[in-house]
C-alpha positions as CSV (number, residue, x, y, z in Angstrom):
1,X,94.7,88.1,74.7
2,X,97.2,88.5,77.3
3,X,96.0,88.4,81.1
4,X,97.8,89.7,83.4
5,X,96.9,88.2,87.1
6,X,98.0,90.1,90.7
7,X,97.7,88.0,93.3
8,X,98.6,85.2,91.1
9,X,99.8,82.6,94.2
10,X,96.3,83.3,96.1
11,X,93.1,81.1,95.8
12,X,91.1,83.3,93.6
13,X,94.3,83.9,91.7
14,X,96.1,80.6,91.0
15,X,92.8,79.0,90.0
16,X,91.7,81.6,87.5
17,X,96.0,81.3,86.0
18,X,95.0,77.5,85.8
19,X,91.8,78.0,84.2
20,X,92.6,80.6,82.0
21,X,95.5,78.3,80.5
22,X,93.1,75.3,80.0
23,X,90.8,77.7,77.7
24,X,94.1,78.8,75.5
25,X,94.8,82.5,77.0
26,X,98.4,83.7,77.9
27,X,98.8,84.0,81.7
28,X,101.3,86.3,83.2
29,X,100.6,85.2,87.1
30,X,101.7,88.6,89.2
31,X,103.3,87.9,93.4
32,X,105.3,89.0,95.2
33,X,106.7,86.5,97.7
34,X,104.5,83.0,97.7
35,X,105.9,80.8,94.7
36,X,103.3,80.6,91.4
37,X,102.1,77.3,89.9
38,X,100.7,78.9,86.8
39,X,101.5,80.9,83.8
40,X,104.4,83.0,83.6
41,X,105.9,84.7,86.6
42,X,106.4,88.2,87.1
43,X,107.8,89.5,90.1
44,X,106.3,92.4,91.4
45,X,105.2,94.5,94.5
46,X,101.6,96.4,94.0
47,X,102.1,99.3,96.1
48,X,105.7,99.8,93.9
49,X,104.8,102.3,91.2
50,X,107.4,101.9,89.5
51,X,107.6,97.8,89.6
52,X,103.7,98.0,88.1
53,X,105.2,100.2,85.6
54,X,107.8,97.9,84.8
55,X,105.2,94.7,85.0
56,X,103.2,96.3,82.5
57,X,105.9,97.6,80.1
58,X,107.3,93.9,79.9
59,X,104.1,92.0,79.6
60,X,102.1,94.1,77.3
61,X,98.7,92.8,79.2
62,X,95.3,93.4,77.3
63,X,93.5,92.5,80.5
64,X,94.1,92.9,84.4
65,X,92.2,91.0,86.9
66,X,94.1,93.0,90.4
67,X,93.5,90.1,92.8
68,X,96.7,90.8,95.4
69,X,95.1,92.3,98.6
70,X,95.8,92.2,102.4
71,X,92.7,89.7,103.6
72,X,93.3,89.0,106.7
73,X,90.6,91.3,108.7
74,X,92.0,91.2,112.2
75,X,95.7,92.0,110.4
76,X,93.8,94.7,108.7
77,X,92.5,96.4,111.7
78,X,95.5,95.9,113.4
79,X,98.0,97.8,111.3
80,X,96.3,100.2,109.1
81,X,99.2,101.4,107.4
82,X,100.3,98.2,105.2
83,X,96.7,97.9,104.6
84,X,96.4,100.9,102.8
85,X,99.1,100.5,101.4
86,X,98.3,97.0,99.8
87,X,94.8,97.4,99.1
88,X,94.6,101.0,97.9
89,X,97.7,102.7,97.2
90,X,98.1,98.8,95.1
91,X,95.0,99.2,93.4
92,X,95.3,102.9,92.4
93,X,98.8,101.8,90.8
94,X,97.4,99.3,88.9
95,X,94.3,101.0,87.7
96,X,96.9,103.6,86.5
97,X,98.3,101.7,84.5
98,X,96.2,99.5,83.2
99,X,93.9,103.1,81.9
100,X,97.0,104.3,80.6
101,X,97.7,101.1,78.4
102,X,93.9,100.9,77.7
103,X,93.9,97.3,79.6
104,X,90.7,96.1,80.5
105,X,90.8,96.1,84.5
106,X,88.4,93.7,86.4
107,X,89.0,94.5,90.1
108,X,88.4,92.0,92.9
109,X,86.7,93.4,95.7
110,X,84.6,91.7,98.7
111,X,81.2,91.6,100.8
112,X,82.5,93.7,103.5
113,X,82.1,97.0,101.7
114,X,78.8,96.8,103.1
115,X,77.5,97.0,106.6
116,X,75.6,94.0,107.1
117,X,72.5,95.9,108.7
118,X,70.3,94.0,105.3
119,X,70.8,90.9,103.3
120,X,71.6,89.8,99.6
121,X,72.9,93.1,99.0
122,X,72.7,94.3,95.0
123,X,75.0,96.2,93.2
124,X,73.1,99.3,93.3
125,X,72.6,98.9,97.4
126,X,74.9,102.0,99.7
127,X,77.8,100.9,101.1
128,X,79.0,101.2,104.5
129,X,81.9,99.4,105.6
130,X,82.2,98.9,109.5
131,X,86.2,97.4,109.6
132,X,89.2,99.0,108.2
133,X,89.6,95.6,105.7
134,X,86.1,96.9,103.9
135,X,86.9,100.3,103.8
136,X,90.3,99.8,102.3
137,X,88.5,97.8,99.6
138,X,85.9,100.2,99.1
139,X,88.2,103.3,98.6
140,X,90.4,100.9,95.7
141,X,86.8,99.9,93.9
142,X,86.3,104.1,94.1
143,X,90.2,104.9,93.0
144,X,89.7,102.0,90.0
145,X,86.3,103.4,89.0
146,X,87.7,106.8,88.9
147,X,90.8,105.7,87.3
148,X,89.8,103.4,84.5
149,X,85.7,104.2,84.4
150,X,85.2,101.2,81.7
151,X,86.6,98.2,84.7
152,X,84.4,95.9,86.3
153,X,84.0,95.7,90.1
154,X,84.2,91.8,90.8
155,X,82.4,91.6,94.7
156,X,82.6,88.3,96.1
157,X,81.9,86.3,99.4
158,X,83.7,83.8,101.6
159,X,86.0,82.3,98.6
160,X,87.0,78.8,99.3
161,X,88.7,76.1,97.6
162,X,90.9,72.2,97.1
163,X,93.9,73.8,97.5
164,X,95.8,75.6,100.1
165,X,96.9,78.8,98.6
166,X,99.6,81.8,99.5
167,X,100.3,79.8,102.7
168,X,96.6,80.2,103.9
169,X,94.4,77.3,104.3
170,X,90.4,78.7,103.9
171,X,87.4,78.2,105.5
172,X,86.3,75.1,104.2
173,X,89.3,73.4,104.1
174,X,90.7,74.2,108.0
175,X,86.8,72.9,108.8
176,X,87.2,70.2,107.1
177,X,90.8,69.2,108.5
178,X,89.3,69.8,112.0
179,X,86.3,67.5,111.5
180,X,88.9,65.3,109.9
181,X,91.4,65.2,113.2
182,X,88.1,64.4,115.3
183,X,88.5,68.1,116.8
184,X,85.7,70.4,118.4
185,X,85.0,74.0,117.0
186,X,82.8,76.7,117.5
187,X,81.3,78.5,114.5
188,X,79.2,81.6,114.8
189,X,75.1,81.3,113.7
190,X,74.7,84.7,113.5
191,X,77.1,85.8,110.7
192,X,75.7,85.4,107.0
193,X,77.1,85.4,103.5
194,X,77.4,84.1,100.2
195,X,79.8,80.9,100.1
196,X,81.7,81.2,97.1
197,X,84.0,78.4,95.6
198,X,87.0,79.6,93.4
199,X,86.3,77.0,90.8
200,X,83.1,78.9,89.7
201,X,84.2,82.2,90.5
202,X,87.5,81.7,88.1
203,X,84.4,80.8,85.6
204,X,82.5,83.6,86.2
205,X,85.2,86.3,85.5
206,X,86.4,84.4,82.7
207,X,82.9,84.9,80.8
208,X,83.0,88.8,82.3
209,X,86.8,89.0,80.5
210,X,85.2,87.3,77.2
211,X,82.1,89.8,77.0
212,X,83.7,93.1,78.3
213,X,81.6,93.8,80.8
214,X,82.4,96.6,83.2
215,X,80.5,97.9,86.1
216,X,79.9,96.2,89.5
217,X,79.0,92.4,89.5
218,X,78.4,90.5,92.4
219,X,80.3,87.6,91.4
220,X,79.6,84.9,94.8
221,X,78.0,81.6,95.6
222,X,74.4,81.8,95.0
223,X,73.0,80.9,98.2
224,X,72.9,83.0,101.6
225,X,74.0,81.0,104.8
226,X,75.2,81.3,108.1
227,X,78.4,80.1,108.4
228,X,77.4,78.1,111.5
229,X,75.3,76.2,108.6
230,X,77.9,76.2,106.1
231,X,79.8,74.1,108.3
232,X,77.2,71.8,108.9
233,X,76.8,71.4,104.9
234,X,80.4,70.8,104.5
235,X,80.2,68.0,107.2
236,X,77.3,66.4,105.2
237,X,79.1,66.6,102.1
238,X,81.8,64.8,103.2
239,X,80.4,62.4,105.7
240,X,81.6,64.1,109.0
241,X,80.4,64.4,112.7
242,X,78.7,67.2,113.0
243,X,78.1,67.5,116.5
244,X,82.0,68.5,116.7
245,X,80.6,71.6,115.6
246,X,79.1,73.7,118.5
247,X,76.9,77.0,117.6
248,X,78.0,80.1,119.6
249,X,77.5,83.7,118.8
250,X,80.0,86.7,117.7
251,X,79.8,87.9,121.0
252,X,81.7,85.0,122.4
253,X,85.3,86.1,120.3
254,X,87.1,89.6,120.8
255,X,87.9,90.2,117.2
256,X,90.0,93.0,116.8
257,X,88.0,93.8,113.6
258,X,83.8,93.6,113.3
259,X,82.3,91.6,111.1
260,X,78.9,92.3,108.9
261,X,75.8,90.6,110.5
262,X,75.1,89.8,107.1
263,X,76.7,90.8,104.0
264,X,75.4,88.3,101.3
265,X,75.0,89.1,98.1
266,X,72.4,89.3,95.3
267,X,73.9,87.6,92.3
268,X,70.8,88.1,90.2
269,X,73.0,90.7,87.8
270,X,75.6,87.6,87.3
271,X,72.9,85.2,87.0
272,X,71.0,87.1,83.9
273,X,74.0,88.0,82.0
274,X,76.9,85.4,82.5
275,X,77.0,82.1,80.7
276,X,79.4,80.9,84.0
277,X,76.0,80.6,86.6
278,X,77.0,81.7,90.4
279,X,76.3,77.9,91.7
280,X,74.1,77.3,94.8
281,X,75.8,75.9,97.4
282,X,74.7,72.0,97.1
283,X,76.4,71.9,93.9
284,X,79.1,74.0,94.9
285,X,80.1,71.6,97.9
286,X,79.8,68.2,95.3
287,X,82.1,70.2,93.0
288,X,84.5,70.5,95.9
289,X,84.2,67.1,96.9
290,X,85.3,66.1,93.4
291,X,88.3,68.3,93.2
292,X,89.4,67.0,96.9
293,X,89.6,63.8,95.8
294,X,92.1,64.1,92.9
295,X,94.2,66.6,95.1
């Protein structure tokens, strides 16, 4: 088995690299700019056809877990251009390929392809992105399914981590720093999701890689939240005040980009046929906690 990871420097990416060694599999870890801690480098640029060519000429892969994207939302909105670039022109290269090499492709796509007018959306459920970061990922899960018809569609939620990753510090973690420096911080009540830690979401796509399953999976933390509420859980965890954190609405930022009301997920699917369970959140937090304090 050789897996070849894009993205490989990222928080989704370095863990699954680092987890994927552990359990014995050969880890080629894909980026472009941001050093990689795992596996063996390889030095390419997604939305470079002929780098991806090159990539998978040299490494041979057997699977492809295409994790590289452009994240930032606001970014997203803001400059359409290297978004598409990044997310689908990226994605459509390395669906090419890996159909072309017969590499099993699992393709990492987010909560935001949906609109966020329900809740605990299911694979099955229309989507409807309303900010160019959701669309972008929506036409890539369409150009991968088209592409290479037996990948899996990996949807996830509000990944977070122990570790810093591609320069970006997450949710949890910049929460946690700002509880931590005795700062205030407003977090909106009216935006929910499905919390998902990168520790159990390396887990769960291992298990998809080792049964072959393709299709969409929502692959996310098993509990829907506000994230007004998920800070309040992470300042439980971890024995912090609190009342640092004040409850406003959406309405109080001018975001560039909109966000879903609510775009959490139903990992039901996950939850019947994965060994690697999507963890609720109380567990998910005390696994954190753990892996903080040998950081």
């Amino acid at each position: 088995m050789k897996l070849l990871i894009t993205g490989a420097s990222g928080l989704l990416g370095s863990k699954l690299a680092k987890t994927a060694l552990a359990e014995g599999i050969e880890v080629y870890a894909g980026y472009n700019r941001s050093p990689i801690q795992w596996g063996t480098p390889v030095l390419f640029d997604v939305s470079n056809k002929s780098q991806i060519e090159k990539a998978f000429d040299s490494v041979k892969p057997t699977i492809v877990v295409h994790a590289a994207s452009l994240t930032d939302v606001d970014k997203c909105e803001l400059n359409r251009e290297l978004t598409w670039k990044i997310n689908v022109d990226g994605t459509t290269n390395v669906a090419h390929f890996a159909a072309k090499t017969n590499c099993f492709l699992i393709y990492i796509s987010t909560d935001y392809v949906f609109n966020g007018k329900k809740y605990c959306y299911k694979e099955i459920d229309q989507t409807g992105p309303i900010n160019y970061y959701g669309l972008t990922k929506l036409k890539a899960e369409e150009a991968s399914l088209k592409l290479a018809p037996n990948c899996c569609i990996a949807r996830t939620s509000v990944i977070y981590g122990a570790t810093p990753a591609t320069g970006k510090i997450n949710f949890a973690l910049w929460l946690l720093n700002k509880l931590k420096n005795g700062e205030k911080l407003q977090i909106v009540t009216d935006q929910y999701n499905s919390p998902t830690l990168n520790t159990n979401l390396a887990d769960m796509i291992l298990d998809i890689i080792k049964q072959r399953l393709y299709g969409v999976f929502h692959l996310s933390g098993a509990s829907r939240i506000s994230r007004y509420n998920f800070a309040l859980a992470l300042a439980e965890t971890f024995n912090l005040d609190a009342n640092l954190i004040e409850p406003v609405l959406t309405s109080n930022f001018n975001w560039p980009a909109q966000r879903p009301k609510d775009s959490s997920l139903d990992v039901s699917k996950a939850q019947q046929l994965l060994h690697a369970k999507p963890m609720e959140l109380t567990s998910a937090l005390t696994t954190l906690k753990k892996e903080l304090a040998v950081v």
